[in-house]
N, C-alpha and C positions, 0 to 999 in steps of 0.2 A: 289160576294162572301161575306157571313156573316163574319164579325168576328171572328177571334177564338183564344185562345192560342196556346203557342210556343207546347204543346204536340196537343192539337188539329188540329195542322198542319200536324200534321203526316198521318191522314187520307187521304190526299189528294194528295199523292202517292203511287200505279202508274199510280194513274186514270186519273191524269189532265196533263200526259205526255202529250208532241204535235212535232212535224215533221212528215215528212213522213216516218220517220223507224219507227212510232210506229201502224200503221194501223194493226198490229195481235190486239189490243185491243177490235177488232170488233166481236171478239169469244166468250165474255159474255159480258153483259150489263157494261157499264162504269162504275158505280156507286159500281159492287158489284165485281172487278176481283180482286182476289185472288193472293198470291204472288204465290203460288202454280202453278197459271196456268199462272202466265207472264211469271216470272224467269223459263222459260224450255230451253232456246238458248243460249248460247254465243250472240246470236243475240239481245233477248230480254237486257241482259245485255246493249249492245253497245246500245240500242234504248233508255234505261234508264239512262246513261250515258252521252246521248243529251236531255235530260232531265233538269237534273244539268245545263249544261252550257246555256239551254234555260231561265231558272231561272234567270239566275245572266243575263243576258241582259236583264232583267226587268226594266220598267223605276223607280220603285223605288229601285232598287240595280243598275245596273253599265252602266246600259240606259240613267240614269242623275241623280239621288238623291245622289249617296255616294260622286261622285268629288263635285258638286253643294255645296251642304251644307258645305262642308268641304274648297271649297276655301272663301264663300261668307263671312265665317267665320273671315278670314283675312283681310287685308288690300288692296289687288292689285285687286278689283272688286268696283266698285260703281256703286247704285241703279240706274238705269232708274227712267226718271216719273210715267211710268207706273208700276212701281214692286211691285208685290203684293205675286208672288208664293214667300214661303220660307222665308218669310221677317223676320220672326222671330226669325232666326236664324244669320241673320245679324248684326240683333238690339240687341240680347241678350237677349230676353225678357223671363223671369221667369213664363208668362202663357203657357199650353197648348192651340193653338191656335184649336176649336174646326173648322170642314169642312175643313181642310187641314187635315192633318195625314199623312205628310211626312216621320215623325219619326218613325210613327208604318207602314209605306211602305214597308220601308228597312226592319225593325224588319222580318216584314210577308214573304220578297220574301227572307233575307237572311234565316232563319230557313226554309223556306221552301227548300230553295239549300240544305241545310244540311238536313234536312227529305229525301231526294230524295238519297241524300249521304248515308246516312245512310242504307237504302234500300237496296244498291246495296253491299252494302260492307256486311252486317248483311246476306244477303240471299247467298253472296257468299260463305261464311261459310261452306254451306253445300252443295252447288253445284260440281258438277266432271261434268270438259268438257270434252269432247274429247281429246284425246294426240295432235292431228294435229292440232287443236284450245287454247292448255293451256297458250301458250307465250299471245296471243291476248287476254284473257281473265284475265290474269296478270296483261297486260298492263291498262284493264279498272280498277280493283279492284285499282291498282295503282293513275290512276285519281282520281278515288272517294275521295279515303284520302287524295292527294294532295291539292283539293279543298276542301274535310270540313276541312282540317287545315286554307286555304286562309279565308272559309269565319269566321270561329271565332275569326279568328287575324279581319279581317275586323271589325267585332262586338266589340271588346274589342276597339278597338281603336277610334270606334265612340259613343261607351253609355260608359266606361269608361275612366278615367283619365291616362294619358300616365304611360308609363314601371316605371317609376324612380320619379314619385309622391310620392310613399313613399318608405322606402329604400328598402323595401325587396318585395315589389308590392304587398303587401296583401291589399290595399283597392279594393273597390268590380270592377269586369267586367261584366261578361255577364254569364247566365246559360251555360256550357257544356252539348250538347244535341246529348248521343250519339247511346240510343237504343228506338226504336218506344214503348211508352206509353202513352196512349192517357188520360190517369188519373192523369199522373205524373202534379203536380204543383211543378217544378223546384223552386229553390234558387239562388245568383247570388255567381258564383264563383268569387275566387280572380282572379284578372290580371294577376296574377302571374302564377295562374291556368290553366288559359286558353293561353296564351302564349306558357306553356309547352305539353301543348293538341296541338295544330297549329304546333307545333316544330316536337313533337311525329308524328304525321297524314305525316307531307310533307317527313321527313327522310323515313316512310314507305312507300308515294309515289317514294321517290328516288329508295329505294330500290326493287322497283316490275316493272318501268317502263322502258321500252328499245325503245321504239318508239317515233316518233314526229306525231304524226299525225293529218293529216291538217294544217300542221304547225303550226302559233302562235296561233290559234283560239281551239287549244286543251292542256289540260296540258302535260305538257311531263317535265322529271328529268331536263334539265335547268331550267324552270319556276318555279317550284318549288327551286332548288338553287337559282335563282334569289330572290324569294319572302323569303327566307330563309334570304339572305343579310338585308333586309330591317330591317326583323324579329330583326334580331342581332345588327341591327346601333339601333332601339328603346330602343333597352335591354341597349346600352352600349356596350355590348361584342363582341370589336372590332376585334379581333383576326377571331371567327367565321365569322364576317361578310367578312373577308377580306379574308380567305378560301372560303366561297361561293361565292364571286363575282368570284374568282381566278377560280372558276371551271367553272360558266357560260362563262367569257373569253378565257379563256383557249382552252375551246371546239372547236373553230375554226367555230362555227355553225352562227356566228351574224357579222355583221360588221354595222359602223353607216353611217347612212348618212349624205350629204351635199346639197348645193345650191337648185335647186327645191325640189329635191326627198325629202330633211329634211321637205322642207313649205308645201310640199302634203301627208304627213306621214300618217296620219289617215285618207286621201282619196283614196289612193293608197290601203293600208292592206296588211298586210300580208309582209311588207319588211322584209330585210336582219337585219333591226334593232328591229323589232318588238321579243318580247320573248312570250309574252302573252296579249291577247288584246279580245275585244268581237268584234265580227265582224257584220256588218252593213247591208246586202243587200236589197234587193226590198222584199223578203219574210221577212226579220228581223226588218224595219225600224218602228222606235215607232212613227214615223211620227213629228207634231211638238213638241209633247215631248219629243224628243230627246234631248241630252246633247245640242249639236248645235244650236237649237232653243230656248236655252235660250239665247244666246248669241246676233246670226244674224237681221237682221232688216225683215227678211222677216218670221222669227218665233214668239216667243215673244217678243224679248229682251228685256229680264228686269233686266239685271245685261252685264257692263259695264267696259273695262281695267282702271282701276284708272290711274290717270299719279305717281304716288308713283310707279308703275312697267315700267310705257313706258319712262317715262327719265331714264331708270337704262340704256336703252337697247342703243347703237350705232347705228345708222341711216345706217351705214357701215354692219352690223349684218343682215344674210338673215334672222335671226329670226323675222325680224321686216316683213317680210313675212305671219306672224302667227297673224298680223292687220290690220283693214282696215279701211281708215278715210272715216265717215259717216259726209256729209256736211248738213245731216238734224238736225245734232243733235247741239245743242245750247248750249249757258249759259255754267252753270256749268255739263250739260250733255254730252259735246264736247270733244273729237271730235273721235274718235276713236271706234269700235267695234272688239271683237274678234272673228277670223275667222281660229282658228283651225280645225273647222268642220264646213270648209263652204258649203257645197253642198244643196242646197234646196231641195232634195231628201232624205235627212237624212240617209245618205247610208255611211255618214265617220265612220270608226271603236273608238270603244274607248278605249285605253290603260288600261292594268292593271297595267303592269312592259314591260319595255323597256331598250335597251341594255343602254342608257346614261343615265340612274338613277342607274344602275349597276356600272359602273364606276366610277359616283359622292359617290354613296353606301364606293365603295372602297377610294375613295380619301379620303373621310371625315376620315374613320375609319383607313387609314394607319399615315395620318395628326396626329389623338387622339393617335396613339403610338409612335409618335416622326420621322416618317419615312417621311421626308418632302420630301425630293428629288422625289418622288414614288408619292407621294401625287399632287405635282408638274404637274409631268410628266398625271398623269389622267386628271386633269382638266385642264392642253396643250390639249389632246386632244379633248374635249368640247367643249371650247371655241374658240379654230382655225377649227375648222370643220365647222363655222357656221362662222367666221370672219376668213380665212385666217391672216391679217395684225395684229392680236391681237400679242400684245407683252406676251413672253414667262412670265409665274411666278414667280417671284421670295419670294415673302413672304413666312414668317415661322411662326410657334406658332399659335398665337391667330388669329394673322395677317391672316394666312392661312387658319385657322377656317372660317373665315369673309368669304373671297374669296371662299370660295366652296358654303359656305351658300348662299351667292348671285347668283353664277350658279346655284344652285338647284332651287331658285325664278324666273330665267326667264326661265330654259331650261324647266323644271315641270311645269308650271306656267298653272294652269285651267284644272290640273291634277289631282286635290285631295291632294296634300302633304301639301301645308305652312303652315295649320292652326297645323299640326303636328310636322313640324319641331319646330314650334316656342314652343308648347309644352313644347316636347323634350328638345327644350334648355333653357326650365324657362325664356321667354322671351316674353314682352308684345310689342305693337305698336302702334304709333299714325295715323289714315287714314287723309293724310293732303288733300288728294282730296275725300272728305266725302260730299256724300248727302243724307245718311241715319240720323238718329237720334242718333245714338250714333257712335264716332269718335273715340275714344278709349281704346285698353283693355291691363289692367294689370295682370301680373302671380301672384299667378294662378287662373284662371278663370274656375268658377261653368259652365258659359253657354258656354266651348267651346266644351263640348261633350252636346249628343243629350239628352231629358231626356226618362227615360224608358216609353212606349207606356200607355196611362192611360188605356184604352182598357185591357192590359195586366195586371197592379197593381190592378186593380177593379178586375178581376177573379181569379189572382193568391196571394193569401194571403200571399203565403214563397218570393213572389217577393220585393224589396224594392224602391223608388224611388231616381232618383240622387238629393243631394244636392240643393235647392233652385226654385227647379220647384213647381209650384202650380197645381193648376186642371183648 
């Protein structure tokens, strides 16, 4: 596929759909079907709608590019000899590194989710189902917005600068792209903007979705409260975050796990603890580009568990399940690999939001209003789920601040959050187990979002580039 801009993507829905719900496309030529003649079914809907969620398992959206980038960022990953993918964003480096285009990867398959979104949502407008079909066809209209809100918070938070960078979030984020114009040379809204587009879209998924279906592998109103929470801890706005977790818990629909089932979480799929996740199979598997195969010895591996994360962890901790000691590897490349997704099949699912980042969500944000005891009592649960013999919490204040942040670093960890947390809390790091080239970064940091695709600032004029990137 050529090149194209963020409106230029739009053409490329709903012709480049793919599963097996969408074989009616066989009715006119691919290249020239009409919304007219897709959008005729509730069914064509549901087949568009797998669409979306084929998208975002793309290896440069949530295949491997959006956690990748974003943990290599931090500190609890160090280079292999061999690391060559991605490197530049480890390093910090202020070129655009040309023959990679990681950055405009993501750009292309998230705006592509949201053109696919937009579609479904835009043609629903004028669609009348059947009476016997209108709950179901709710239900998808529901997804749609649930997911273009997920993926413009996704966007905002990877090409710009976190919620509370400036007081009121008006430095720039990402264009909001919400009706198919294939002319439009978008502008980049504020963060603030686009935050409240992500907010707006998921409350409208809450309010249109009554089903789970497929369980975690499709949006349904938890998932959306879930990703709602997270929404609200970036903001600040602890109160909402701490209603949304309340209601993802509440529900009775998730429970966490322990001992194996915790170490096989994203091999298994589909648990009790999952909320929302991409799932993996023998038809889905990006093969070795998968998340997993950057990690394992029998993929690439070319990003490595720092020991700055593997001494945090207790040896007593099944978490320590979630590593595996590689006695090939040497020096300062020793000794350890991570084996969240260890299957050589590349069939392990990859989390979006899970029930114990919901509870960490809640802990943090009841800790930020003074409500330690509660605060307490969530990260008891975390923490002894995975260590029984962990002594109960007792810290308060800042002290208790510490203590979640540090759960959120091993229970998350090669999940996509640290480089955000650390963000979030105006906070830099030193990688004392460093075999990249650069070992340290201080807040705030121009290279720890991605920079806008140069691809896209050469054609789009209203577009601007972030902060200290070159060409």
């Amino acid at each position: 596929m050529r090149y194209k801009t963020i409106a230029r993507l739009a053409v490329l829905v709903p012709v480049l759909m793919v599963g097996s719900a969408c074989t009616d496309l066989a009715l006119e030529p691919h290249a020239s079907v009409s919304n007219d003649a897709y959008f005729a079914t509730v069914a064509d809907f549901e087949a568009a709608v797998v669409g979306i969620y084929d998208e975002m398992s793309a290896t440069g959206y949530y295949g491997r590019s959006i956690h990748l980038m974003s943990d290599i960022m931090g500190e609890d990953i160090k280079q292999n000899s061999s690391a060559n993918r991605y490197q530049e964003f480890a390093d910090f480096e202020g070129q655009l590194v040309s023959g990679h285009n990681y950055e405009y990867n993501l750009w292309r398959d998230a705006y592509t989710a949201i053109n696919r979104a937009n579609m479904v949502i835009n043609n629903g407008e004028t669609f009348e189902p059947p009476a016997a079909l209108a709950g179901d066809f709710r239900q998808l209209i529901g997804e749609a917005h649930a997911v273009r809100g997920l993926v413009h918070f996704d966007l905002a938070k990877m090409y710009g600068q976190h919620y509370t960078f400036t007081g009121d979030a008006s430095h720039p984020g990402v264009p909001i792209v919400l009706d198919m114009d294939i002319t439009a040379l978008p502008s980049r809204n504020t963060v603030a903007q686009v935050y409240a587009q992500a907010i707006s879209d998921l409350n409208t998924g809450i309010s249109m979705m009554t089903d789970t279906r497929d369980g975690a592998y499709m949006m349904s109103t938890e998932a959306a409260q879930a990703i709602l929470s997270r929404i609200y801890l970036y903001m600040g706005d602890w109160s909402n975050a701490v209603a949304m977790a309340d209601a993802v818990i509440n529900s009775g629909k998730y429970s966490l796990l322990s001992g194996s089932a915790l170490v096989d979480i994203f091999v298994a799929g589909n648990t009790s603890e999952a909320i929302f996740e991409i799932p993996m199979s023998a038809d889905d598997t990006r093969g070795s580009d998968h998340l997993g195969g950057m990690y394992r010895d029998s993929g690439y591996g070319d990003y490595l568990p720092a020991r700055d994360l593997l001494d945090l962890i207790d040896p007593a901790d099944v978490r320590w399940g979630w590593f595996d000691v590689d006695g090939a590897l040497a020096g300062a490349y020793a000794s350890h690999r991570v084996d969240k997704w260890p299957t050589d099949q590349n069939w392990d699912n990859v989390p979006v939001i899970r029930l114990a980042e919901v509870f960490l969500n809640r802990a943090e944000a009841k800790a930020r209003l003074g409500q330690d005891g509660a605060a307490q009592a969530d990260l008891d649960l975390i923490r002894q789920r995975s260590m029984p013999t962990a002594p109960a919490v007792t810290a308060t204040g800042q002290a208790l601040l510490d203590e979640i942040a540090l759960e959120r670093r091993i229970e998350l960890g090669y999940e996509g959050h640290r480089i955000h947390d650390l963000m979030r809390n105006k906070q830099g790091y030193t990688r004392n187990d460093c075999t990249g080239d650069v070992c340290s970064m201080t807040y705030p940091c121009q290279y720890c979002i991605l920079p806008i695709p140069q691809l896209e600032t050469d054609t789009n004029i209203n577009i601007t580039q972030n902060a200290g990137y070159g060409g």
